[in-house]
Residue, then its C-alpha position, 0 to 999 in steps of 0.5 A: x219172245x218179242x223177235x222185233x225188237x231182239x232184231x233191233x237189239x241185235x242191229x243196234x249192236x252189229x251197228x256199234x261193233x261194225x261200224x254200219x257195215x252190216x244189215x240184217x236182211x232176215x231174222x229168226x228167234x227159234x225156241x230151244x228145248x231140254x229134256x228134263x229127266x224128272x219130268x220125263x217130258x221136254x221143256x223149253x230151253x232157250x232159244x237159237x238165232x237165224x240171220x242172213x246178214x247183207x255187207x253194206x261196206x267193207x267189213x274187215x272183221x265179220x267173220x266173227x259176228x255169230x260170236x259177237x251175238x252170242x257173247x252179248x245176248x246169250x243165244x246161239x246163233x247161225x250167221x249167213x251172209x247175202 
């Protein structure tokens, strides 16, 4: 997974929904395993999003930024603010 651009996907979309008002200070795109029973054997999955996210302006509604970025790009993701 190409993280740099997933991180400028992800801004360019918290730029859009928010108005400006949030920056992405840190980023991490982990992959995610499952257990496949047939195989007996644990096989990649998906993945899970870290960010510390920075308040550049007033932001009334940032509390809801983690299920912003799961709704639109399908990974679960942890939300930290700076």
């Amino acid at each position: 997974m190409d993280q740099d651009r997933l991180k400028k996907l992800i801004q360019s979309a918290l730029d859009t929904s928010y108005d400006e008002s949030l920056l992405i200070t840190e980023f991490r795109a982990l992959p995610t395993h499952s257990y496949d029973n047939e195989k007996g054997e644990w096989v990649p999955d998906s993945h899970s999003l870290f960010l510390v996210v920075k308040k550049t302006k007033d932001c009334e509604n940032c509390k809801n930024v983690s299920r912003l970025i799961e709704s639109v790009f399908g990974f679960e993701c942890v939300v930290d603010f700076s």
